[in-house]
C-alpha positions in Angstrom: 78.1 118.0 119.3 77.4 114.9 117.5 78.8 111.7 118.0 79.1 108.9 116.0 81.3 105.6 116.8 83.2 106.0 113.2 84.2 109.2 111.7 85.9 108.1 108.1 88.2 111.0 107.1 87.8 111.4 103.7 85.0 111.0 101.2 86.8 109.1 97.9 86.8 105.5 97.0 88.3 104.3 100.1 86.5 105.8 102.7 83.2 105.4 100.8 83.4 102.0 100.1 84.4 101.2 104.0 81.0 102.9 104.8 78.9 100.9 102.2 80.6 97.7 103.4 80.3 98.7 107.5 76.5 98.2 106.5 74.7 100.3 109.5 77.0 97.6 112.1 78.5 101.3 113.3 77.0 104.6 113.4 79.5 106.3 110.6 80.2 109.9 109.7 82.3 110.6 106.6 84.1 113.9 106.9 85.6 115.3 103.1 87.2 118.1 102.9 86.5 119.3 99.3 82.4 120.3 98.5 82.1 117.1 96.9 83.2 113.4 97.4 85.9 111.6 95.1 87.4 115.2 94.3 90.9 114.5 94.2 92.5 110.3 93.2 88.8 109.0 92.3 87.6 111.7 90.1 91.1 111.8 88.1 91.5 107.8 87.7 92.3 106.7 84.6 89.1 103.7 85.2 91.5 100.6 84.6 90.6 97.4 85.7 93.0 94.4 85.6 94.6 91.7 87.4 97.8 91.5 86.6 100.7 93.3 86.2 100.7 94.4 89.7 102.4 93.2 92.9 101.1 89.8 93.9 99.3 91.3 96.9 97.6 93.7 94.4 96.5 91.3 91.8 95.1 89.1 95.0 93.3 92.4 95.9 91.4 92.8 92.1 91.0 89.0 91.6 89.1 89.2 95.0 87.1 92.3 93.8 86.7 90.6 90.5 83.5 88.9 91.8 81.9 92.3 93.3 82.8 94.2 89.8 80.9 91.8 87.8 77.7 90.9 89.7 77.7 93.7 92.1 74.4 93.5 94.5 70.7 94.4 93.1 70.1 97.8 92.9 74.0 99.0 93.4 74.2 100.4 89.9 72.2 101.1 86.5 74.8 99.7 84.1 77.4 97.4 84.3 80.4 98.3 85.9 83.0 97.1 83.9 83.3 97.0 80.4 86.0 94.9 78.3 88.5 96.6 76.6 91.6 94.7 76.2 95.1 95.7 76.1 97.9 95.3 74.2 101.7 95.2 75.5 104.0 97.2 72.8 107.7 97.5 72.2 110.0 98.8 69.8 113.2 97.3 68.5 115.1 97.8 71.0 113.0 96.4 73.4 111.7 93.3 70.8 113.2 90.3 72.5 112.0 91.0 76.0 108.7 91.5 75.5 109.1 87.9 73.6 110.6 86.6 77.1 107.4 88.3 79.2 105.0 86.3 76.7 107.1 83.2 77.1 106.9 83.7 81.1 103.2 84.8 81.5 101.2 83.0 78.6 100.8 79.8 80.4 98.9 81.6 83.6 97.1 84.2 81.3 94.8 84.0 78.5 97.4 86.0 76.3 97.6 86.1 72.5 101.2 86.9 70.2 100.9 89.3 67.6 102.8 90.8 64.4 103.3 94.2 64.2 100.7 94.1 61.4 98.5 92.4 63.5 99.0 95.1 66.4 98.2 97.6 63.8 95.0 96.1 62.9 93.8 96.2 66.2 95.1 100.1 67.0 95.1 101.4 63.2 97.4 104.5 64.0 100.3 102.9 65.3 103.5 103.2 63.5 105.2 100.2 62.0 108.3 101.6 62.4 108.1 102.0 66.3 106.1 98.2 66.9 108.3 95.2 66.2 107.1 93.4 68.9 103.2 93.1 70.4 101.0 90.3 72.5 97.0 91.7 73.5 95.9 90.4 76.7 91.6 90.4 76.8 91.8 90.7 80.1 91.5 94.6 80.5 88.6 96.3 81.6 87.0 100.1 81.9 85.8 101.2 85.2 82.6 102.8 85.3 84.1 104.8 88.1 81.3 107.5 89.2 78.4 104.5 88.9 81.2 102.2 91.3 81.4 105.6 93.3 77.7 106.7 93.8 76.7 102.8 93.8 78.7 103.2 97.3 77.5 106.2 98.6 73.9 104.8 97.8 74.6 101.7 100.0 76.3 103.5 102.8 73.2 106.5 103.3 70.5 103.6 103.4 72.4 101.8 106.1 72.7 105.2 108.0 75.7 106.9 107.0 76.0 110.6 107.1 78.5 111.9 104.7 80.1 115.4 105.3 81.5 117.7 102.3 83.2 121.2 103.2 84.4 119.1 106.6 88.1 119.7 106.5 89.2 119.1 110.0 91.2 121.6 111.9 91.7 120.0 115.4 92.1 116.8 116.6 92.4 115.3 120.3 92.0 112.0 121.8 90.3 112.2 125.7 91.3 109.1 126.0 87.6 107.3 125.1 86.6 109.7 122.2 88.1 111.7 119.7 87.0 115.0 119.5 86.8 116.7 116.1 87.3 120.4 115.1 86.1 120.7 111.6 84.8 123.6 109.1 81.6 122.4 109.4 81.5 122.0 113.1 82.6 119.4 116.1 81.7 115.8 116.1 83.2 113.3 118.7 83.9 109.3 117.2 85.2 106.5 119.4 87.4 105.7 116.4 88.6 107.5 113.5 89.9 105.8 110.3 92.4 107.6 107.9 90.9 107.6 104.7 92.3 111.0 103.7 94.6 109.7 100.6 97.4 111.8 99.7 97.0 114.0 103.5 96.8 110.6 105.4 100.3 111.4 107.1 99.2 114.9 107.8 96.2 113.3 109.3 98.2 111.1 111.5 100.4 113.5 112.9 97.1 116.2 113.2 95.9 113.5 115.8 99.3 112.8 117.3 99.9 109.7 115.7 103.4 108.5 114.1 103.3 108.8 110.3 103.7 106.5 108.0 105.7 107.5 105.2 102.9 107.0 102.5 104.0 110.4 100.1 101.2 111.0 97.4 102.8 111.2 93.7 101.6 113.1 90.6 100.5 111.2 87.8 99.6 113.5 84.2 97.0 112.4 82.0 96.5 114.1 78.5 93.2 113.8 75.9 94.0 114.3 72.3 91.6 113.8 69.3 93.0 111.2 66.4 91.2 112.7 63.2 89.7 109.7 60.4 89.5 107.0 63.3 87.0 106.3 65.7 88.8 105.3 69.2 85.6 103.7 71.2 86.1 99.9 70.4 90.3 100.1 70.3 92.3 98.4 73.2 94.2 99.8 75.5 98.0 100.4 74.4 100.6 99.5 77.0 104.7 100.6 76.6 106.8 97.3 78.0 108.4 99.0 80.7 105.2 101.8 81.6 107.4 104.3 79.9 103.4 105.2 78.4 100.2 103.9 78.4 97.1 105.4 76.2 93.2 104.2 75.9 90.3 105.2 74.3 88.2 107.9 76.5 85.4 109.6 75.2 86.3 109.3 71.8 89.2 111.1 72.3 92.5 109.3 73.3 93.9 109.4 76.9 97.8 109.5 77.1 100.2 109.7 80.2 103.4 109.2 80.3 102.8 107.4 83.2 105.0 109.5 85.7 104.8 109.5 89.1 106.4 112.7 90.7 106.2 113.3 94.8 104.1 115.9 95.4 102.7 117.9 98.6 99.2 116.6 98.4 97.3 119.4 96.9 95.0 119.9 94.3 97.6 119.1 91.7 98.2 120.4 88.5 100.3 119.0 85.1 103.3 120.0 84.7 103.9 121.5 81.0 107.4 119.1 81.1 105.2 116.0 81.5 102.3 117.2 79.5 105.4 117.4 76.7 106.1 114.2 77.6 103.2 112.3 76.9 102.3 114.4 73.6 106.0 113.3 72.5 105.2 109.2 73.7 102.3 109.0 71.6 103.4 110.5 68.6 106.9 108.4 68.9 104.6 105.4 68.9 101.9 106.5 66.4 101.8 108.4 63.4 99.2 111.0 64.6 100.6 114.0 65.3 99.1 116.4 68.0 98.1 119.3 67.3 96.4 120.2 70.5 95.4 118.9 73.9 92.5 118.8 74.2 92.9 118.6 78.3 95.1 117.9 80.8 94.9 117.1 84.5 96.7 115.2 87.2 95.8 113.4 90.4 97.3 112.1 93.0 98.9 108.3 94.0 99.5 107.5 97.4 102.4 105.1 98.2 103.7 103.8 101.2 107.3 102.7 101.4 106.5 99.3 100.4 104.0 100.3 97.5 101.4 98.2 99.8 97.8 99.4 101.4 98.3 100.4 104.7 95.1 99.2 106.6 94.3 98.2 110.2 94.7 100.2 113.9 97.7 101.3 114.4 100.1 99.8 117.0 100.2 102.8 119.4 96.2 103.9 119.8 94.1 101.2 117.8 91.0 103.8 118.0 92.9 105.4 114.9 92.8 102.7 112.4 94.7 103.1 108.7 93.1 102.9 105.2 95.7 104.5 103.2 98.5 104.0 100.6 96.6 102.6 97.8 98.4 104.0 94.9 96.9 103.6 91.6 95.2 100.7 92.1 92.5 101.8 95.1 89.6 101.9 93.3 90.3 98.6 91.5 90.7 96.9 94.7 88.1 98.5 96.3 85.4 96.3 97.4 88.5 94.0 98.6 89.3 96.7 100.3 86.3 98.3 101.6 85.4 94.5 102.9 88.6 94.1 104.6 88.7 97.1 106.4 84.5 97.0 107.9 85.7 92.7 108.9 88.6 94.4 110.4 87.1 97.2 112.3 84.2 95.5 113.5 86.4 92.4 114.4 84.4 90.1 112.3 85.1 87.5 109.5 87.1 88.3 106.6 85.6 88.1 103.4 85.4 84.9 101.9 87.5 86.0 99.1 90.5 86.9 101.2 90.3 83.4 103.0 89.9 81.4 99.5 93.3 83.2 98.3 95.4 83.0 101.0 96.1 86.4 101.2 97.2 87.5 104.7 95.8 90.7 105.7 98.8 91.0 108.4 101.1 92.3 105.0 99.2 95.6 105.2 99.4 96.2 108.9 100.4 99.8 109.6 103.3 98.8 112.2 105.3 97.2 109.5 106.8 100.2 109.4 
């Protein structure tokens, strides 16, 4: 039996980055289910970075992880981690003079530019002029190098002393009232505190060790590649639809579409749907004049949400040896060295990261007994 005083249940972004950040101030165990780490929500991400267009608690959460993102520590990663793409907002007629009003609201806190429809088109050759009347580019849009952000973690976290579990689904839980001791398919472990880090099964989790759930219900979300023949994607901005009916980006010199759904789901190893597969093939061709021939691929992955849309992170009310780091929806590996920090200060009742002081942000709003 081996006993550790953390045991982080679940080996994506979340969990990962909570062990780099504990930096060897616990002895941690990291317990995935799946043979290897950032299986399900981290290996499906669609790698955006941005800092707006979220709740205000969110875009607190990415400016604060801004910092880490652009100078992360020496030795954390080989390349840069993010890399500036840009996005452009889009709507059609219908649509014209609201996107004119968002502009008008954000332009004087954001860096953001009008353009023409001809000028869209410049900037994505293969949109249609009869779908674009109305366009402004924000710079401020970035691509995640997700799997250098990913391993740049696990890297930190093994040096410190981490031990990180795959094929560790657990099968048993109970609570002797100092320890928890842990039935998994790998074998027993004991932890004086466990943290729920297990995404989409985080309620499953919870009730497993005979703790309330939280309501946090993981959604689908379909992503499709598709080639566009005579143009070369890599240096092209992201395209946004005003009300996230769509979004598409360049990926691997292919073009990734979704039709940005977000469908509850048992939390699984989900597939597309061939509705919403449809659905994003008939999105980009509406708004381009490419027509698809073929996907290329498709997948889906999961997005966590609790009832409020926030991260749900800190002990919960009833047994604070059970501590929450769930619920972050789309936007957990954009937020996660805010994240990550947050959680080790909390856990090891330290001081919160300087970021988090500087902004205001009051970590209290992601408490798991606001429920």
């Amino acid at each position: 039996m081996q006993s550790y005083d953390i045991a982080i249940v679940g080996g994506g972004i979340a969990g990962l980055s909570l062990a780099y950040f504990l930096a060897g101030r616990r002895s941690v165990v990291v317990l995935e289910q799946e043979s290897a780490i950032g299986y399900h929500a981290t290996g499906r991400s669609a790698a955006e970075f941005v800092i707006r267009y979220n709740s205000p608690e969110v875009c607190a959460l990415a400016t604060i992880s801004r910092g880490f993102f652009e100078s992360p520590p020496d030795g954390f990663a080989d390349i840069p981690l993010l890399r500036q793409r840009g996005g452009i907002t889009i709507a059609n007629a219908d649509k014209a003079a609201r996107l004119q009003a968002q502009f008008e609201a954000e332009r004087h806190q954001a860096p953001l530019a009008l353009l023409s429809p001809d000028e869209a088109i410049a900037r994505v050759p293969f949109l249609d002029p009869a779908y674009v009347a109305a366009a402004y580019y924000d710079p401020e849009f970035w691509d995640i190098e997700v799997e250098s952000l990913l391993q740049g973690y696990v890297k930190g976290a093994r040096r410190a002393g981490v031990e990180i579990r795959t094929d560790a689904g657990l099968t048993a839980i109970r609570d002797d009232g100092r320890n928890w001791q842990i039935e998994t398919r790998s074998g027993p472990f004991t932890a004086r505190t466990i943290v729920n880090a297990a995404g989409g099964w985080a309620d499953p989790l919870a009730a497993l060790a005979g703790i309330t759930q939280r309501g946090i219900v993981p959604h689908r979300r379909t992503a499709v590649l598709v080639d566009v023949p005579g143009f070369d994607p890599s240096e092209m901005p992201e395209v946004n639809e005003l009300d996230e009916e769509f979004y598409f980006k360049p990926d691997a010199g292919r073009i990734l579409v979704s039709p940005a759904d977000e469908t509850p789901c048992a939390p699984s190893d989900v597939q597309p749907e061939e509705i919403d597969v449809a659905w994003a093939v008939h999105h980009f061709e509406s708004a381009t004049t490419i027509r698809v021939g073929r996907v290329a691929r498709s997948w889906a992955g999961m997005r966590s949400f609790s009832p409020d849309r926030l991260p749900v992170i800190g002990p919960d009310p009833a047994n604070s040896r059970f501590f929450w780091l769930a619920g972050q929806g789309g936007y957990g590996i954009l937020s996660s060295p805010a994240l990550g920090a947050l959680a080790a200060a909390t856990l090891t009742e330290t001081e919160l990261p300087s970021g988090l002081r500087e902004t205001g942000l009051d970590p209290t709003v992601f408490a798991p007994g606001r429920f």
